[in-house]
N, C-alpha and C positions, 0 to 999 in steps of 0.2 A: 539435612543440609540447608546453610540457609544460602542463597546464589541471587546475585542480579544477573541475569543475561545482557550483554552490552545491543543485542538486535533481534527481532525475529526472524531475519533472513538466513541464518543459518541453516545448511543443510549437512545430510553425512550418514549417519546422524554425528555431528560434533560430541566428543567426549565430553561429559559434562565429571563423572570420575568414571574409571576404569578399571575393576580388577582382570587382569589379562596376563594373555603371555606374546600378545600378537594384534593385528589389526581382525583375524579370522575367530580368534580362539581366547575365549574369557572365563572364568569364575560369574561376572555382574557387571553391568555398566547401566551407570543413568545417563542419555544425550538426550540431544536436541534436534528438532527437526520444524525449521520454520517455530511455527506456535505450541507444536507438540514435547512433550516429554514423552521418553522412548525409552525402556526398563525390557534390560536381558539379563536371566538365570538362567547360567547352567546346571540342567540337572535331568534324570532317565528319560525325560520324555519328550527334550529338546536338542538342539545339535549340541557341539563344542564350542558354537558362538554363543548358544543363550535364545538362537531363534525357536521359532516364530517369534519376534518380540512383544511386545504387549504396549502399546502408543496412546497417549491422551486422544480424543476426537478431536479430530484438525477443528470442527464446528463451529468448540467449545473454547477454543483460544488459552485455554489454562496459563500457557507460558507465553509470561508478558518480559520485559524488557524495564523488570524494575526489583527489587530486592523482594523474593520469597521465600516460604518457608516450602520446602518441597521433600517428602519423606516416601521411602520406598521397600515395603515389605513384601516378604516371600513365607508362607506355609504350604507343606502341601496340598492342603485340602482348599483353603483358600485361592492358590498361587499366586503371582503376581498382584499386589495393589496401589496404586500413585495418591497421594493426599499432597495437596497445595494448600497452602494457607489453614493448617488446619482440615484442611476439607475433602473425605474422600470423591473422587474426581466421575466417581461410577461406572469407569472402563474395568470394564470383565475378561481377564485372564483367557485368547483365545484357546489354551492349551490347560491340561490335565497338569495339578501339580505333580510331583512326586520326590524322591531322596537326590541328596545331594553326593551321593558316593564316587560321583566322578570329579569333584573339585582337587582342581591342580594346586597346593600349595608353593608351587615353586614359581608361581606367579607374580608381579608387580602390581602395587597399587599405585595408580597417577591420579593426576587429579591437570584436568584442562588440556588436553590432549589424548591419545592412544600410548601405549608405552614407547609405541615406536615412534613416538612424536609425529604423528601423521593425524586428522581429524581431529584439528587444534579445536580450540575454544572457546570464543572471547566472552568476556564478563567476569565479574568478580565474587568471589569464593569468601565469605564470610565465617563461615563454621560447617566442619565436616562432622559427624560420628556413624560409628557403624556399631550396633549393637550384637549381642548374642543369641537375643530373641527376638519376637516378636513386638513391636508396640502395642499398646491398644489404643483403638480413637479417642480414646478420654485421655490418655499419656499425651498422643500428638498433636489437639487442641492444648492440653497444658503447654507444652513444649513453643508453642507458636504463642500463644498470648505472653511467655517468660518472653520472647524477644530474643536481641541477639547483640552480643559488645558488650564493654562495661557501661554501668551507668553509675552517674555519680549525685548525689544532692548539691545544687550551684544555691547556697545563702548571696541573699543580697539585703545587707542591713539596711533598715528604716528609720533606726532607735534616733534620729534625728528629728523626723518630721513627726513622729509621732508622739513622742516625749516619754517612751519606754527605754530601758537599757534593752541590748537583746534582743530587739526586735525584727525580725528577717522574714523577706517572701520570700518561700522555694522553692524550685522546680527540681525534675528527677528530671537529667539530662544525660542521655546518649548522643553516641557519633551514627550517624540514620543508616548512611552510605558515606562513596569517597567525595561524596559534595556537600555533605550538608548534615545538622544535627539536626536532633528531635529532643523539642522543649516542652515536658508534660504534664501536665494537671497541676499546677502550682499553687503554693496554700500559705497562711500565714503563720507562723507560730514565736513562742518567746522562749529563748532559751534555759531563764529562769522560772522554773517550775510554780516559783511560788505567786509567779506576776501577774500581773491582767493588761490587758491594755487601753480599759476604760472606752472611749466611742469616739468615732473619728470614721468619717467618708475616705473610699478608697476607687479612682475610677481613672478610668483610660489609660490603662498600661499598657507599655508597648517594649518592647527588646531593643537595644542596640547594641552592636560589634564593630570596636576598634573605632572609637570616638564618633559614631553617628548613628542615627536610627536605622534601619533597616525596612527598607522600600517594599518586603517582599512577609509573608508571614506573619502578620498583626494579627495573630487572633483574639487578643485578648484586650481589644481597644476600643469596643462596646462595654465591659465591664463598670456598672455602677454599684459599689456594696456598701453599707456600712459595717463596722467592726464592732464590737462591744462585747462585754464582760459578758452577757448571759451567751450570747453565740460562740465565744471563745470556748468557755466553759462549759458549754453541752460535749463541742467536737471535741473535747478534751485535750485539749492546746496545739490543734494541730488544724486549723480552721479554715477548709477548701476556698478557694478563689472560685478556679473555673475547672470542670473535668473534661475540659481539651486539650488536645497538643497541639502542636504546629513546629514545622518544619523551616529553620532558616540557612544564609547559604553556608557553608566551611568556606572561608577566605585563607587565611593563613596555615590553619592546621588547629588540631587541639591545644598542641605545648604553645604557641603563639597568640591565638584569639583570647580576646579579653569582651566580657556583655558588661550590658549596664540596662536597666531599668530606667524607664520614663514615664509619670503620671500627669494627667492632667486635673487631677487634685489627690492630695496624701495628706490625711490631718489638715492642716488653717493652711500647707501650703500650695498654690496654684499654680497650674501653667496650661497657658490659654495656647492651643494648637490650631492653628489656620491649615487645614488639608491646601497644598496646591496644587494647583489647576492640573486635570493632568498632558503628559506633552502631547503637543501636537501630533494628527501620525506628521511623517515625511508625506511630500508628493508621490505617486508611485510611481516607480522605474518605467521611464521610456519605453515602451518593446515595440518590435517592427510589427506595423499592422500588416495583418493580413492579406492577401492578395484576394482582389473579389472575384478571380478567373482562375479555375481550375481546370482540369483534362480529368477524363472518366477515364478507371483505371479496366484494366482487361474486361474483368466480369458484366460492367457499366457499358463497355464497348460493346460486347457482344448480342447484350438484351436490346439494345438500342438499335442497333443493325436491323436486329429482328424484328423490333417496331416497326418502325420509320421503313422496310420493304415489305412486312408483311409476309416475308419466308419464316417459319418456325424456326425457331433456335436448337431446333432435335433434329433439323434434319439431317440425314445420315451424310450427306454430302460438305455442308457448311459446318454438321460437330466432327467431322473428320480434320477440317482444315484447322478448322479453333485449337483441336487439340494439340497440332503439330506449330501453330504459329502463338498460344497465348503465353508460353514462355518468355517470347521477344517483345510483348508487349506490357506498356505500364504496370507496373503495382500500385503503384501512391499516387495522389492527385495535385501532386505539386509540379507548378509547371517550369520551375527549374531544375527538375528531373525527368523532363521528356527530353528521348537523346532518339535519333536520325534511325538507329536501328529501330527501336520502337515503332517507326512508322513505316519501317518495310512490313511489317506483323500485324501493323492495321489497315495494310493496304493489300496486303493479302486477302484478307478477312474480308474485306471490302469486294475486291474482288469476284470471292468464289460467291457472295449473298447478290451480286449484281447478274452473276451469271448462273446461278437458278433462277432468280426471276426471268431473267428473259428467255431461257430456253423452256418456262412452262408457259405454254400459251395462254391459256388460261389465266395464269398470273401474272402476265404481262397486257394480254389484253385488260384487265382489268386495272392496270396501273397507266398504262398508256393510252385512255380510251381514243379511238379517231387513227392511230397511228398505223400504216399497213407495213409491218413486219417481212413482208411479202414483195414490197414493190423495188422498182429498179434502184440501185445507188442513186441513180442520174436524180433521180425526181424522189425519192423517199424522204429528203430532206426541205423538203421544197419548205415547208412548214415547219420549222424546229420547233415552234413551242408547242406542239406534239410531244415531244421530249422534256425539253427543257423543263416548261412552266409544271410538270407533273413531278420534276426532280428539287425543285424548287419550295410547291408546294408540302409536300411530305418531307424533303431532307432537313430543309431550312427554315422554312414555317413565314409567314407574314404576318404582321402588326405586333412585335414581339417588343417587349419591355428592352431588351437587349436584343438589337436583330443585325444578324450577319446582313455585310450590304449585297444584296439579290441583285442588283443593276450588274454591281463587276462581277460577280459568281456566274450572273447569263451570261458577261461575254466572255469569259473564260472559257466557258462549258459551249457557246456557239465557235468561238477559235479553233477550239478541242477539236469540233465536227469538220471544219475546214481542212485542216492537216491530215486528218483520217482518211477526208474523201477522196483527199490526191495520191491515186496510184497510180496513176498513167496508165488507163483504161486497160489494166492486169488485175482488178480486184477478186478477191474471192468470191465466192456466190454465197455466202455468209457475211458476206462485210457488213451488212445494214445491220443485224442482229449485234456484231462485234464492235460498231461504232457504239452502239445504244447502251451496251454492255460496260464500253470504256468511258461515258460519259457518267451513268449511273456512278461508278465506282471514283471517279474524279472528285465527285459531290459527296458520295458514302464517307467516303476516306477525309475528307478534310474537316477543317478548322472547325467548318459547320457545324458537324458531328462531335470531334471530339474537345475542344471549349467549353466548359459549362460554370 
């Protein structure tokens, strides 16, 4: 087969052909899968689909998204083998071959889809065959170097500038794909056998299609040769140019497109070509800059909490809560996707990491050095920045390239303790611990924290 694939994203595996009676149940099918080529026969030792199938290495990329030669044999002893381009591919048959005495003739051959028109196809189908034997690697290298389409000899007479009758460059020209030919190895020759065409300079030729040169494809526009009787008459009148090809676009179509040759000397005549300049790029497209403020998404939040209190992010109490609240919280760090539910999930979080620390004394005394945990509502607060200044320094940080302003954050977080402390002398006999707990998490939970 020779096939272009229109993408590599194809999956299914897409029918590339199909001998089938179903989307389950086949004879062979070559698809497609992403990069891979995917080859099923059925026969003793596999199902009625053809599985386990036998797949190029995703690694290896074999199937590209441009016109190949891609051949797919089955022996038993061999089973299964893929060749691209000529080239066995080195995936090894994961299954035993064996006979083929369960093939369904009553089956459909497709081509670019399943029979049942289901695991379409896209790309274009060049040449199909299906032999009776085996190939050998020396057949399927030939087969790939013969190519693929007609090709034709395109003369283009000279017998002008040269001062020969008969005189013509020629190329052996194919249709490549549905965009474009392939113009090859072009050579000089005199149609009358008996001619020469004496000596004359031959250089910088170039292709053009439908009255202009062609922007795209010059390979043959370093060319400096001269021509002459003895080199004519070695090649035996058929006296190579260059053994390249090049590929120009199909504008019109075959029956439509007209070339023409351009030199910038042919025999005494010249033509002086000035390359121009080439274009400028464009400016590039405006895009919206990015925002230099982001929010840390769940997993960011949570390591961070864990820093900045110094409670372990294992612990059984705070990965209890994370697990039940990191659903409600960020995924992206975009801060025109932080939405109000988000912050009940961070404020949770917040929460339950403020109130381990302070109900381990230890962890508190150490965060809150000076502070008695212990002493009356009346007077425990006598000193806030006991609090404060310790919530300040670890949440918030001072001398920061970008710094949260600590002024309004104190008075917020000393207001905070004011409203707390007004019970109307009903308070708890935990209240101090609970004020400390709700200012911690005030500070945890905001802006501070989660801005970055």
């Amino acid at each position: 087969m020779w096939a272009a694939p229109a993408n590599v994203v194809q999956d299914g595996p897409s029918r590339i052909a199909s001998y089938a009676g179903g989307s389950d149940r086949r004879n062979f099918m070559l698809g497609q899968t992403q990069y891979d080529y995917d080859a099923f026969v059925r026969h003793e030792n596999t199902d009625e689909n053809g599985d386990p199938r036998l797949s190029t290495a995703s690694a290896d990329e074999d199937l590209q998204a441009t016109l190949q030669h891609v051949v797919l044999t089955y022996d038993p002893v061999s089973g299964r083998r893929i060749y691209v381009n000529g080239r066995f591919t080195d995936d090894v048959d994961p299954i035993e071959g064996g006979n083929l005495n369960d093939w369904d003739d009553t089956f459909a051959f497709a081509l670019a889809s399943e029979v049942d028109n289901d695991n379409r196809w896209a790309g274009t189908i060049r040449m199909v065959a299906v032999h009776n034997r085996v190939l050998t690697a020396e057949q399927i290298q030939q087969n790939f170097e013969a190519g693929v389409g007609e090709r034709y000899f395109m003369l283009f007479n000279v017998s002008d500038h040269v001062d020969v009758d008969d005189a013509y460059v020629v190329f052996e020209v194919s249709q490549f794909d549905s965009y474009s030919y392939l113009f090859n190895e072009p050579f000089f020759t005199i149609l009358d056998g008996d001619a020469t065409p004496g000596s004359f300079p031959l250089s910088g030729m170039r292709i053009g299609a439908n009255g202009r040169e062609i922007t795209v494809g010059q390979a043959y526009q370093n060319i400096n040769m001269n021509i002459d009787d003895a080199t004519y008459t070695a090649s035996e009148g058929m006296l190579p140019i260059s053994g390249l090809g090049t590929v120009v676009p199909l504008e019109k179509g075959p029956s439509l497109d007209e070339f023409f040759l351009t030199f910038e000397q042919l025999g005494d005549a010249t033509n002086v070509v000035v390359e121009a300049d080439p274009v400028a790029p464009p400016p590039p497209a405006d895009q919206p800059r990015d925002p230099a403020l982001g929010i840390r998404d769940f997993a960011e939040v949570h390591a961070t909490m864990s820093k900045v209190t110094g409670i372990p992010a294992n612990n059984a109490e705070v990965s209890a809560t994370y697990d039940l609240v990191r659903q409600a919280m960020p995924v992206g760090t975009g801060l025109g996707g932080f939405v109000s539910s988000q912050q009940m999930g961070v404020t949770q979080l917040a929460i339950k990491y403020c109130s381990v620390l302070v109900d381990d004394s230890a962890a508190r005394s150490s965060y809150f050095p000076g502070f008695d945990f212990n002493a009356d509502l009346s007077t425990a607060f006598n000193d806030r920045s006991l609090v404060i200044d310790p919530l300040m320094s670890n949440m918030v940080g001072n001398g920061l390239a970008d710094q949260p302003g600590v002024v309004e954050l104190s008075g917020e977080i000393n207001d905070l303790i004011d409203r707390l402390s007004a019970c109307g002398g009903s308070c708890e006999a935990d209240r101090t611990e609970r004020i400390v707990k709700a200012a911690c998490a005030a500070v945890l939970g905001s802006a501070a924290m989660m801005v970055q």
